[in-house]
Residue frames as a rotation matrix with the C-alpha (Angstrom) as fourth column:
UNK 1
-0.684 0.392 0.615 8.23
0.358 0.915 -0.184 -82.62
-0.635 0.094 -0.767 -14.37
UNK 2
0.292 0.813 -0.504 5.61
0.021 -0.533 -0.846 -80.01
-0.956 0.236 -0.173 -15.78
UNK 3
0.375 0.057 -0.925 7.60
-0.683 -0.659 -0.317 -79.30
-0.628 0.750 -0.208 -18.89
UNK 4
-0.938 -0.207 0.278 7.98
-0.060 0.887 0.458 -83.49
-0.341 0.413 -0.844 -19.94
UNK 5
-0.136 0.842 0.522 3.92
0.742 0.435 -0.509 -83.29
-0.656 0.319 -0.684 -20.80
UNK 6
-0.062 0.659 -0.750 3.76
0.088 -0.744 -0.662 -79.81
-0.994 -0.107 -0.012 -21.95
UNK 7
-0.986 -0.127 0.110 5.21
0.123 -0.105 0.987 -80.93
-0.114 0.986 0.120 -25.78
UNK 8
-0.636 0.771 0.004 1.96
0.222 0.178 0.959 -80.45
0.739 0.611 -0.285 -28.61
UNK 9
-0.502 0.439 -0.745 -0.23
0.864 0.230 -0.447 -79.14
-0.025 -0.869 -0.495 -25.23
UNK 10
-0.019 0.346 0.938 -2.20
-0.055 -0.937 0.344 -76.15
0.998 -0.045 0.037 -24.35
UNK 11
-0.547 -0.249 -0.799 -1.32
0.571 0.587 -0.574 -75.17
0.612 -0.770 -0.179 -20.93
UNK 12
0.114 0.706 0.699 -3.51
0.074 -0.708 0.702 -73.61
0.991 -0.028 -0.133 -17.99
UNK 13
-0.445 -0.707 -0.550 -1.90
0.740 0.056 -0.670 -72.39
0.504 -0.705 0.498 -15.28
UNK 14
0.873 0.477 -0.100 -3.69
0.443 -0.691 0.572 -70.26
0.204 -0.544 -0.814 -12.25
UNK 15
0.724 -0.339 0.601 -1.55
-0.246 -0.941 -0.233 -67.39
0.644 0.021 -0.765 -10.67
UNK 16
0.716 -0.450 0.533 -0.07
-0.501 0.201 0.842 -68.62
-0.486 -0.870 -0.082 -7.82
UNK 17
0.515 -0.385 0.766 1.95
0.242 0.922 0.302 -71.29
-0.822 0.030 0.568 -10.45
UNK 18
0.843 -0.323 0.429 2.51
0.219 -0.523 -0.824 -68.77
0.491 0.789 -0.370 -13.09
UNK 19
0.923 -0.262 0.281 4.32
-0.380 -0.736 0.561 -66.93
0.059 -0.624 -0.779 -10.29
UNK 20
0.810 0.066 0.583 6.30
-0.359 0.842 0.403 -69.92
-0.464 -0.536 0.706 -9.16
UNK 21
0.325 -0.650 0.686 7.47
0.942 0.157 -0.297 -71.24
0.085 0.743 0.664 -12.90
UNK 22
0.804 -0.232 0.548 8.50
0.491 -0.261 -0.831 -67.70
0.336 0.937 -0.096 -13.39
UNK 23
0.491 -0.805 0.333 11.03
-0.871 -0.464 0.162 -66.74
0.024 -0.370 -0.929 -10.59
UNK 24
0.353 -0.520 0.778 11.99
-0.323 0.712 0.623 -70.66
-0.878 -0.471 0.083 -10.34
UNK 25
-0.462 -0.669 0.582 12.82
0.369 0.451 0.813 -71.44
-0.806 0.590 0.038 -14.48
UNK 26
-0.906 -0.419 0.056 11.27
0.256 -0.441 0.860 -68.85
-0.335 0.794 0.507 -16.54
UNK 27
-0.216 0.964 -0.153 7.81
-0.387 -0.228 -0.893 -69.02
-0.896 -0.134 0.423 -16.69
UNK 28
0.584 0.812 0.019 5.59
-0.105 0.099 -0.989 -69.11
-0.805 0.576 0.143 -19.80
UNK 29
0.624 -0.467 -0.626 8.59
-0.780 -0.321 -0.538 -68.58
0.050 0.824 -0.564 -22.02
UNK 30
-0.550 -0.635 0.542 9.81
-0.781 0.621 -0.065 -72.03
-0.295 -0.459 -0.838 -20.86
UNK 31
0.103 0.895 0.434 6.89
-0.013 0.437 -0.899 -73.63
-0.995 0.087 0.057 -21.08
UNK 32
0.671 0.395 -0.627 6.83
-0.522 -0.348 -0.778 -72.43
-0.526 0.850 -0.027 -24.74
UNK 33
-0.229 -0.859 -0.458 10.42
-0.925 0.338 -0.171 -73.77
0.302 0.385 -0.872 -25.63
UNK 34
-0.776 -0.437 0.455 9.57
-0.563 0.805 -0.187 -76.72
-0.284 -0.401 -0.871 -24.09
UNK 35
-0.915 0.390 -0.100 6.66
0.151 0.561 0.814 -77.42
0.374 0.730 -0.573 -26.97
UNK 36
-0.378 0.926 -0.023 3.65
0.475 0.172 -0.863 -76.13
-0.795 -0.337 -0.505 -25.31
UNK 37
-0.493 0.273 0.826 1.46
0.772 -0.300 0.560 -74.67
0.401 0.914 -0.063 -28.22
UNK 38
-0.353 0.173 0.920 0.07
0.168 -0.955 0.244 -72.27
0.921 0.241 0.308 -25.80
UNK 39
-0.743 -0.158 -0.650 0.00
0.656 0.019 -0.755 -70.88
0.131 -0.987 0.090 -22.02
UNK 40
0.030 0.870 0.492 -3.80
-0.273 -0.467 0.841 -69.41
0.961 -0.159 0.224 -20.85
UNK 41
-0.554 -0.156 0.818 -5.21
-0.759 -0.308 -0.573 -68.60
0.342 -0.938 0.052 -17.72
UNK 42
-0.944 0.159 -0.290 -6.85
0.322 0.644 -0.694 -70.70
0.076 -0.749 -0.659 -15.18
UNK 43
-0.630 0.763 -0.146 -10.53
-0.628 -0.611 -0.482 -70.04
-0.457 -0.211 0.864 -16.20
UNK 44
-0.208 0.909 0.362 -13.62
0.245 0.407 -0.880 -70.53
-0.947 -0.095 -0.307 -16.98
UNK 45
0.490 0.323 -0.809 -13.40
-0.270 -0.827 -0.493 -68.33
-0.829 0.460 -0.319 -19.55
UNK 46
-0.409 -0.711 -0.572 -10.76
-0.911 0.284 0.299 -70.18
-0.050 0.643 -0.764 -21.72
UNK 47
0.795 0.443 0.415 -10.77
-0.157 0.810 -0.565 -73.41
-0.586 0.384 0.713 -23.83
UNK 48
-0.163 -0.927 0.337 -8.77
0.212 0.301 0.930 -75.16
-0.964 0.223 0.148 -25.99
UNK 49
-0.351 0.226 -0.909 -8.90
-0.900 -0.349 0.261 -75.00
-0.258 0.910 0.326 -29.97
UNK 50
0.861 0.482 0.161 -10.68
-0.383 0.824 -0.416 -77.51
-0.333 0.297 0.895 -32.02
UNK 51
0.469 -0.695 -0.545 -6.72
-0.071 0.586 -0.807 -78.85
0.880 0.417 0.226 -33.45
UNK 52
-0.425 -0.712 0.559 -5.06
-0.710 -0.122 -0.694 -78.88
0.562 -0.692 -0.454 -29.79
UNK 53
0.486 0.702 -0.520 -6.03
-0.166 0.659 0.734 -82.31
0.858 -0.271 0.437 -28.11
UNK 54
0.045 -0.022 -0.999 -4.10
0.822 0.570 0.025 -82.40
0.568 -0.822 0.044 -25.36
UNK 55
0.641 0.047 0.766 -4.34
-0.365 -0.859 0.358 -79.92
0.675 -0.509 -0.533 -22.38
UNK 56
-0.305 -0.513 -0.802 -2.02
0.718 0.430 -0.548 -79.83
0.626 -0.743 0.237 -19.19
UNK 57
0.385 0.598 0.703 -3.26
0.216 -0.799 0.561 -77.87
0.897 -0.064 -0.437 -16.25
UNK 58
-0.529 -0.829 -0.182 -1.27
0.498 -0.129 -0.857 -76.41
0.687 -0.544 0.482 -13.46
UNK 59
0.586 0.810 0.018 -2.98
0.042 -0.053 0.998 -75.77
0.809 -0.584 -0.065 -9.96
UNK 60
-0.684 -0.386 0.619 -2.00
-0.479 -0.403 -0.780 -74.29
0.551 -0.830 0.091 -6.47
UNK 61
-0.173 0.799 0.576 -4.90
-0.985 -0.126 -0.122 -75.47
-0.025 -0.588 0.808 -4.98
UNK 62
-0.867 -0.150 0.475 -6.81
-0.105 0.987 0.120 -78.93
-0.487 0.054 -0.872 -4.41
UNK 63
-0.896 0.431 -0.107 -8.86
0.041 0.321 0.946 -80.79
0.442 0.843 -0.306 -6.69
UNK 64
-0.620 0.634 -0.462 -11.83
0.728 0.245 -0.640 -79.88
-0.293 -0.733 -0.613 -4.67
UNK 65
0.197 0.383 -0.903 -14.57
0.076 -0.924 -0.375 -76.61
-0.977 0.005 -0.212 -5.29
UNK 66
0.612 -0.127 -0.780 -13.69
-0.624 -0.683 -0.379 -73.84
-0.485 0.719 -0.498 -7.87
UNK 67
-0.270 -0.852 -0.448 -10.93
-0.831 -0.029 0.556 -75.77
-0.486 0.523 -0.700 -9.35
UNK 68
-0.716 0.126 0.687 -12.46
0.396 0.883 0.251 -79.04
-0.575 0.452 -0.682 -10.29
UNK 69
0.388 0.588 -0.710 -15.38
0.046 -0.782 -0.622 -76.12
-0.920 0.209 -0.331 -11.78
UNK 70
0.589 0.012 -0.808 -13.17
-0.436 -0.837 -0.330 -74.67
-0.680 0.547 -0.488 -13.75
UNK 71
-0.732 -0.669 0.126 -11.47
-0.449 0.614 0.649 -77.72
-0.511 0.419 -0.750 -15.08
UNK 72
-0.438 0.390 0.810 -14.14
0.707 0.706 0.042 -79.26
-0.556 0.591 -0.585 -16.05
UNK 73
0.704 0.485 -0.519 -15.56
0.030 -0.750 -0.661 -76.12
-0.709 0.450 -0.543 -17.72
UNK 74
-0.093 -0.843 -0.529 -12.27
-0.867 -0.193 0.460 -75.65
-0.489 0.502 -0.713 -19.51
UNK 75
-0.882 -0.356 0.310 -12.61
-0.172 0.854 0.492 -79.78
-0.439 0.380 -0.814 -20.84
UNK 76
-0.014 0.852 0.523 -16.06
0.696 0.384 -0.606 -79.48
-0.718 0.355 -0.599 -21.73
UNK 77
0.760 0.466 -0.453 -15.80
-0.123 -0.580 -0.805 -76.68
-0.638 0.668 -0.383 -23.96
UNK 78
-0.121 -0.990 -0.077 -12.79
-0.938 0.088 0.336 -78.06
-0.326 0.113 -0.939 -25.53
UNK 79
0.759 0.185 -0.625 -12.08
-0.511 0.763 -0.395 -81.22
0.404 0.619 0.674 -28.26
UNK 80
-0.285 -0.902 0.325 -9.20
-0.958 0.275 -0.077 -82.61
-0.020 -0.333 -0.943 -25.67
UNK 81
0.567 -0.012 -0.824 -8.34
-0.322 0.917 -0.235 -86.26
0.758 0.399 0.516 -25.84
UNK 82
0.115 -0.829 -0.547 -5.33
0.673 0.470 -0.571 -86.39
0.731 -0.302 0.612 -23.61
UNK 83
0.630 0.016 0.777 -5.34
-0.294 -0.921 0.257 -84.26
0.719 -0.390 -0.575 -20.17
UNK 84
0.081 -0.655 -0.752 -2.81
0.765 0.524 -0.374 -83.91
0.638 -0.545 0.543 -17.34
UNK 85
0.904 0.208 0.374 -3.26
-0.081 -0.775 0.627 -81.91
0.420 -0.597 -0.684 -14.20
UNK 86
-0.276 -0.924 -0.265 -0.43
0.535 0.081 -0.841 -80.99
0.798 -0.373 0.472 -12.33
UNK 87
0.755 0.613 0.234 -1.57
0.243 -0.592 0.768 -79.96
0.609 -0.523 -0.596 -8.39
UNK 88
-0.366 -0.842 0.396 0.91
-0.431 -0.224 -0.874 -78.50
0.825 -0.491 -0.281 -5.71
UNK 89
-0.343 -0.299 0.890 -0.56
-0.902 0.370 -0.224 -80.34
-0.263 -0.880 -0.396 -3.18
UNK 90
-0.927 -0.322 -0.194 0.26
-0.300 0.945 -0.132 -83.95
0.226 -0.064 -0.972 -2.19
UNK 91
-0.356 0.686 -0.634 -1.95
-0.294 0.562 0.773 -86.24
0.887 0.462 0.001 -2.55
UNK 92
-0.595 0.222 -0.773 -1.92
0.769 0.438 -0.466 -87.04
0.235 -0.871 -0.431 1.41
UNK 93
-0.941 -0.040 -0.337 -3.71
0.287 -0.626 -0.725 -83.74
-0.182 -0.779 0.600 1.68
UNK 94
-0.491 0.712 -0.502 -5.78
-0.777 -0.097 0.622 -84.39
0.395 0.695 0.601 -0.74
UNK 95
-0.459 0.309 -0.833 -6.73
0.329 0.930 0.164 -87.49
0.825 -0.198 -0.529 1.06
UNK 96
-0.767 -0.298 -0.569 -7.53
0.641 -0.292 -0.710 -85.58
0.045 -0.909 0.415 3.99
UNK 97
-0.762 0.517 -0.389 -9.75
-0.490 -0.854 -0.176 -82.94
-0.423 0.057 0.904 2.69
UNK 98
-0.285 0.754 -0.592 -11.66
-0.613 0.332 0.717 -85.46
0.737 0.567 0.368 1.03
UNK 99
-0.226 -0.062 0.972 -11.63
-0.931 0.309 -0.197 -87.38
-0.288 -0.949 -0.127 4.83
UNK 100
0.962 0.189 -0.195 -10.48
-0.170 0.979 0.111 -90.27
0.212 -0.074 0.974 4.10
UNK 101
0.778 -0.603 0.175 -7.89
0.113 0.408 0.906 -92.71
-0.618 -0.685 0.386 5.87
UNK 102
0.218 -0.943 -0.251 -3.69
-0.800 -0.026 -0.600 -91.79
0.559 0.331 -0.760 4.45
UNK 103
0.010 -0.723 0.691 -2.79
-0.749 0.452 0.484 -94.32
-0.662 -0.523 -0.537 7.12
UNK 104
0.515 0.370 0.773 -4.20
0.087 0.875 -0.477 -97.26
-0.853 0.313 0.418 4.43
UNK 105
0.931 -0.253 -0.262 -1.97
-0.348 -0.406 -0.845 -95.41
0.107 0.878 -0.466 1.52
UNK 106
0.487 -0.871 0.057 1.64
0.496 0.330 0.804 -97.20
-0.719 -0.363 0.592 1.81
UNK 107
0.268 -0.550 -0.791 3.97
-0.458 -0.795 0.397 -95.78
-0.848 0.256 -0.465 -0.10
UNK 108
-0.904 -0.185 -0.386 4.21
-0.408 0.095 0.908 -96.14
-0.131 0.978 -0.162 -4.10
UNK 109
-0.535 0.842 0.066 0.30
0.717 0.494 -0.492 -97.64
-0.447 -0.216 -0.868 -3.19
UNK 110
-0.190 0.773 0.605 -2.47
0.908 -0.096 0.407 -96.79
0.373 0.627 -0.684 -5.30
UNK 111
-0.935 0.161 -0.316 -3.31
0.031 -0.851 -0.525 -92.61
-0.353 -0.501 0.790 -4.96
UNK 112
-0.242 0.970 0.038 -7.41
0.919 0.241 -0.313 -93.14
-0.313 -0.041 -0.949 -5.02
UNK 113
0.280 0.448 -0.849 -8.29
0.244 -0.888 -0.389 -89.24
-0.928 -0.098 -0.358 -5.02
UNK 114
-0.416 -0.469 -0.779 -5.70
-0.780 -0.256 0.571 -88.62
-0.467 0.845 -0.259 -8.47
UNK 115
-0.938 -0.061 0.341 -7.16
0.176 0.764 0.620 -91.89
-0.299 0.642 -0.706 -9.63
UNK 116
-0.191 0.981 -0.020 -10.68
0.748 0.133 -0.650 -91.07
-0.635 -0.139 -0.760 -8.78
UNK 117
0.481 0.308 -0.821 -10.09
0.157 -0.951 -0.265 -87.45
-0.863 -0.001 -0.506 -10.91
UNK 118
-0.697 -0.356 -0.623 -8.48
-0.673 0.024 0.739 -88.69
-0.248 0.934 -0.257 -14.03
UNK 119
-0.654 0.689 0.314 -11.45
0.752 0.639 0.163 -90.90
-0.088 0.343 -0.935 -14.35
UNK 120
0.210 0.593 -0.778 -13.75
0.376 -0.783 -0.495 -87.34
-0.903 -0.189 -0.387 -13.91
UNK 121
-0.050 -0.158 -0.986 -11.48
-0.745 -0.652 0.142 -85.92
-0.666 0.741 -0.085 -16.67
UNK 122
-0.993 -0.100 0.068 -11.70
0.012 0.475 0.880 -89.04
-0.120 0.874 -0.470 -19.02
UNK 123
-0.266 0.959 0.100 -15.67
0.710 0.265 -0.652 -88.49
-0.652 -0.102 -0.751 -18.34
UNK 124
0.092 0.328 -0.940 -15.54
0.162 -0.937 -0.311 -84.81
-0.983 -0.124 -0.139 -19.34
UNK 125
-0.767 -0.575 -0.286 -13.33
-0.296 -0.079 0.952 -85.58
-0.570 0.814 -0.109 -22.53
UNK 126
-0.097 0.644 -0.758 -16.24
-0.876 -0.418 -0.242 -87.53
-0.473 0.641 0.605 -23.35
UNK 127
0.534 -0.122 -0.836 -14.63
-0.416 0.823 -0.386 -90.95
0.736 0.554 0.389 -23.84
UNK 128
0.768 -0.230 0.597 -13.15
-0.629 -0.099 0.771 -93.23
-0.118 -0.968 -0.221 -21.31
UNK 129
0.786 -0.560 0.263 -10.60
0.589 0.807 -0.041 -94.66
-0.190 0.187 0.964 -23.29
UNK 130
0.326 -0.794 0.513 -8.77
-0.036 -0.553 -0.833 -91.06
0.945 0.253 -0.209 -23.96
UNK 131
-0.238 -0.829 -0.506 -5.46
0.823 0.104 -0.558 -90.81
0.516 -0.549 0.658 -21.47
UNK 132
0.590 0.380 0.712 -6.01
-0.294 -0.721 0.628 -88.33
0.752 -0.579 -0.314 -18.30
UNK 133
-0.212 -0.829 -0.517 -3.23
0.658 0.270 -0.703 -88.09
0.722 -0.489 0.489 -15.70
UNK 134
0.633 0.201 0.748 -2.43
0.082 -0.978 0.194 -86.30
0.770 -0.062 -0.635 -12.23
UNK 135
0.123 -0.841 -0.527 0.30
0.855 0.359 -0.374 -85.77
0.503 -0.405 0.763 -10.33
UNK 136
0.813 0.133 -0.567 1.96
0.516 -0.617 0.594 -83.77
-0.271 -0.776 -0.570 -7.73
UNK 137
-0.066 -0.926 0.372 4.44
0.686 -0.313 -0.656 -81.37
0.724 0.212 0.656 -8.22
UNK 138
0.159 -0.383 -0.910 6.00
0.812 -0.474 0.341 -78.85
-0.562 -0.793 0.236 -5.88
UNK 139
-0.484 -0.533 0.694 5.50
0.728 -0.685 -0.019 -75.71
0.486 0.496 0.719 -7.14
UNK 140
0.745 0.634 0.205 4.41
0.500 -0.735 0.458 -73.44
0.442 -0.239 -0.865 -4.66
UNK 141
0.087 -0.822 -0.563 8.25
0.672 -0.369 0.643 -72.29
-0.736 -0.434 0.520 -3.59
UNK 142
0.897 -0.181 0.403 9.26
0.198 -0.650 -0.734 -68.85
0.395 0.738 -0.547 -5.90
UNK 143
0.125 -0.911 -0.394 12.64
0.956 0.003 0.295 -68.56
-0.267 -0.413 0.871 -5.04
UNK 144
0.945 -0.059 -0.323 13.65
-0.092 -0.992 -0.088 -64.50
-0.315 0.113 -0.942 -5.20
UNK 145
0.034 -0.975 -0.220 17.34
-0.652 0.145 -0.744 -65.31
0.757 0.168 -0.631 -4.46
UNK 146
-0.191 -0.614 -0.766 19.45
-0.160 0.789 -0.593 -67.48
0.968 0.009 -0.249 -2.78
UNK 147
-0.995 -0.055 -0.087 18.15
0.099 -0.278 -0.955 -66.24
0.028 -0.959 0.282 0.84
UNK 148
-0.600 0.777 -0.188 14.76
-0.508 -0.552 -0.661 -65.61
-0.618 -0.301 0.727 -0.22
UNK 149
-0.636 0.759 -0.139 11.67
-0.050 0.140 0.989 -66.75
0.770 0.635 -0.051 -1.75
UNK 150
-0.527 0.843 -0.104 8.00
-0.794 -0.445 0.414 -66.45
0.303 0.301 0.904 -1.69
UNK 151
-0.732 0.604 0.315 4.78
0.615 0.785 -0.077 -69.07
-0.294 0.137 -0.946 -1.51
UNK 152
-0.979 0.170 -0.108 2.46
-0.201 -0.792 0.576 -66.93
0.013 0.586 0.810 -3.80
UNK 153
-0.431 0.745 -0.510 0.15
0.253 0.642 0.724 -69.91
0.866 0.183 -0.465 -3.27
UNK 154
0.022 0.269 -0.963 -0.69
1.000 0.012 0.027 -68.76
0.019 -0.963 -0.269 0.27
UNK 155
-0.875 -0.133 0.466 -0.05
0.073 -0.987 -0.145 -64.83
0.479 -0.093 0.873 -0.29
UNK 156
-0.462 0.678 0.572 -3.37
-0.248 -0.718 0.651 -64.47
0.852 0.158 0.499 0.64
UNK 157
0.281 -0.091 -0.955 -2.90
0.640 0.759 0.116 -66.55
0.715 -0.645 0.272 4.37
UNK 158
0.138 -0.694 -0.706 0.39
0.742 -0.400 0.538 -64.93
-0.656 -0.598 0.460 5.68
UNK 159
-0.998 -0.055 0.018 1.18
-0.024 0.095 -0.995 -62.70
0.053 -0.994 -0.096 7.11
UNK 160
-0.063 0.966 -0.253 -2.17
0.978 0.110 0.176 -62.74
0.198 -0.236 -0.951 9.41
UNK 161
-0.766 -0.234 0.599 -3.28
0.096 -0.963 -0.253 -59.29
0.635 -0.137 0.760 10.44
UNK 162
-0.992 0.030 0.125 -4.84
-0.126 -0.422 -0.898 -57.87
0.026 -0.906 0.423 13.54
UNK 163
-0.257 0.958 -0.130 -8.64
-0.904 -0.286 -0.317 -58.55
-0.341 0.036 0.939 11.77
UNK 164
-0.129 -0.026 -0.991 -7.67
-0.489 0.872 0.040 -62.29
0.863 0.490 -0.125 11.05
UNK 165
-0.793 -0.479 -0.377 -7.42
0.022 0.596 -0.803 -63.18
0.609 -0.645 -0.462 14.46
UNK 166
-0.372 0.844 0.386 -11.30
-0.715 0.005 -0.699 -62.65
-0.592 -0.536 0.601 15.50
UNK 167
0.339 0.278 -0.899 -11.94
-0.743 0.665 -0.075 -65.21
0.577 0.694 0.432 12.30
UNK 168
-0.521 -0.769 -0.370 -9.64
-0.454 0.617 -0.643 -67.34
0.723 -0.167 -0.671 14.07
UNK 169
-0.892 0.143 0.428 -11.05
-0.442 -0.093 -0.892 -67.00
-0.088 -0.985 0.146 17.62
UNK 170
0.095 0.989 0.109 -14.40
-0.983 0.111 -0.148 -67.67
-0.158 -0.094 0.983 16.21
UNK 171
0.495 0.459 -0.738 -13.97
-0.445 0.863 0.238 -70.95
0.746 0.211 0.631 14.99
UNK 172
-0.403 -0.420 -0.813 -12.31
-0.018 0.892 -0.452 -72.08
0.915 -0.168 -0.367 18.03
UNK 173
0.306 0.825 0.476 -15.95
-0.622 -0.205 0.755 -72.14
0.720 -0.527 0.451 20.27
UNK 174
0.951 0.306 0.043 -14.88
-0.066 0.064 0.996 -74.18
0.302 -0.950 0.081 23.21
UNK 175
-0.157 -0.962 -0.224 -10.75
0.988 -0.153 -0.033 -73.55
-0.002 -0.226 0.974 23.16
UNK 176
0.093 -0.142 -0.986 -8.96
0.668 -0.725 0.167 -70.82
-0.738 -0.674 0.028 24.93
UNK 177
0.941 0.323 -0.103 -9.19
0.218 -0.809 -0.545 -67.40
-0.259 0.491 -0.832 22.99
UNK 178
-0.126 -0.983 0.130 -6.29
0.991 -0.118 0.071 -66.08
-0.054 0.138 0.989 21.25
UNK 179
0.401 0.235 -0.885 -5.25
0.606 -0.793 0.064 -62.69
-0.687 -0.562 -0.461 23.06
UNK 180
0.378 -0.559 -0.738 -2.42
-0.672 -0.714 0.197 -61.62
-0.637 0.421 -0.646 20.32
UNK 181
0.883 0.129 -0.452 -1.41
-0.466 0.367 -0.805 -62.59
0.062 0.921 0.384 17.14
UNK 182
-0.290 -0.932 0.218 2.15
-0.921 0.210 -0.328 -63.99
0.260 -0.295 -0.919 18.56
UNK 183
-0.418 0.208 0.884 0.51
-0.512 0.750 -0.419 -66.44
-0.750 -0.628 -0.207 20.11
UNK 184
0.841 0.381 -0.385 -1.04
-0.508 0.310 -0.804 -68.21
-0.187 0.871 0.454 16.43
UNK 185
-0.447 -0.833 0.326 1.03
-0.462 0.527 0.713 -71.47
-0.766 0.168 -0.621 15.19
UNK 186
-0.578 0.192 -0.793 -0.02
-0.752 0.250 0.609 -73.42
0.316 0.949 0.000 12.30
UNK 187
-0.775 0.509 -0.376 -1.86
0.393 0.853 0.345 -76.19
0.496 0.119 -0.860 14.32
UNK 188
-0.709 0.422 -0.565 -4.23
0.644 0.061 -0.762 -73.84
-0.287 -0.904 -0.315 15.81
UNK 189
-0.590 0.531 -0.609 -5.67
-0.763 -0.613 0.204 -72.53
-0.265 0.585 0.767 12.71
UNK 190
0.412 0.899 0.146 -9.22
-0.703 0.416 -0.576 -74.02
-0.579 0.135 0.804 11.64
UNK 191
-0.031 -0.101 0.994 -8.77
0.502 0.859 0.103 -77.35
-0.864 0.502 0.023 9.34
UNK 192
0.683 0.522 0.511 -10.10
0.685 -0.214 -0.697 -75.44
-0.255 0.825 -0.504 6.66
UNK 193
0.748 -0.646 -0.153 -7.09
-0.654 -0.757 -0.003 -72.74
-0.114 0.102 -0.988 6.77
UNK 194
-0.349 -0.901 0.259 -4.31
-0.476 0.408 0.779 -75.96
-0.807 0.149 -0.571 6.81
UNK 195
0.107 0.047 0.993 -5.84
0.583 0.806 -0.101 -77.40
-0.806 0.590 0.059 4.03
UNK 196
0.900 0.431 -0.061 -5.85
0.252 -0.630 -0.735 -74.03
-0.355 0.646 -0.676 2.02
């Protein structure tokens, strides 16, 4: 889906999604063939050119903290007209972290949080009539081979290690301690670790 917007674009893509595009369909050198005008990092530190109106940005993470930061840093210094974020996570999680109700979301029903952040980026552009878009895509799988792959987006999660599991312990102040990392499943890590 990433490489239908990326024609006449400047893309910005954080690590975890570089990774991704580049064991799952080439990376940056895709991206290029497929009409971006140019692939930069995920910073602050970047911008677009004064002839490049349209930007696409490519995110592991949710639209929440550092990343909405550094988007909007990246659109304010920058003559874009036309932006499109691309996030790996779903919008139900995004509903979640932002605590509000998914049960009221039916399916093909209005996504409030992606609506609520392409109005942010048509603020930043400067005009609310230029075009601003955001969607999910699944890219946090890297496939190695056929037996293997990766989530690059989480490298820094799993595995846990032997000094992760007093972090753990702490935030659960009136449940039973955890004695050995064996004993750790995914619903017994803090909210704030499933939403990362």
């Amino acid at each position: 889906r990433c490489f239908s917007k990326v024609k006449r674009a400047v893309v910005f893509m954080d690590s975890a999604c570089a990774e991704s595009l580049h064991w799952t369909c080439g990376g940056a050198g895709r991206l290029l063939q497929a009409g971006a005008l140019n692939v930069k990092e995920f910073s602050s530190f970047e911008s677009g050119g004064a002839e490049q109106p349209k930007a696409v940005f490519v995110v592991s993470t949710l639209l929440k903290g550092r990343t909405v930061d550094i988007i909007r840093d990246i659109v304010s210094l920058s003559n874009f007209q036309y932006s499109v974020v691309f996030t790996a996570v779903s919008h139900a999680v995004h509903l979640q972290a932002h605590n509000a109700s998914g049960s009221a979301e039916a399916e093909g029903a209005s996504q409030v949080v992606f609506e609520q952040f392409e109005e942010k980026l048509c603020q930043w552009m400067g005009n609310m009539n230029y075009t601003a878009e955001v969607e999910y895509a699944a890219l946090f799988l890297a496939p190695i081979s056929p037996h293997l792959f990766v989530v690059p987006a989480l490298s820094f999660l799993f595995p846990l290690m032997a000094q992760d599991l007093a972090q753990i312990n702490n935030g659960r102040a009136e449940k039973k301690k955890f004695a050995n990392l064996s004993d750790v499943d995914f619903p017994s890590l803090s909210s704030e670790l499933q939403l990362e």
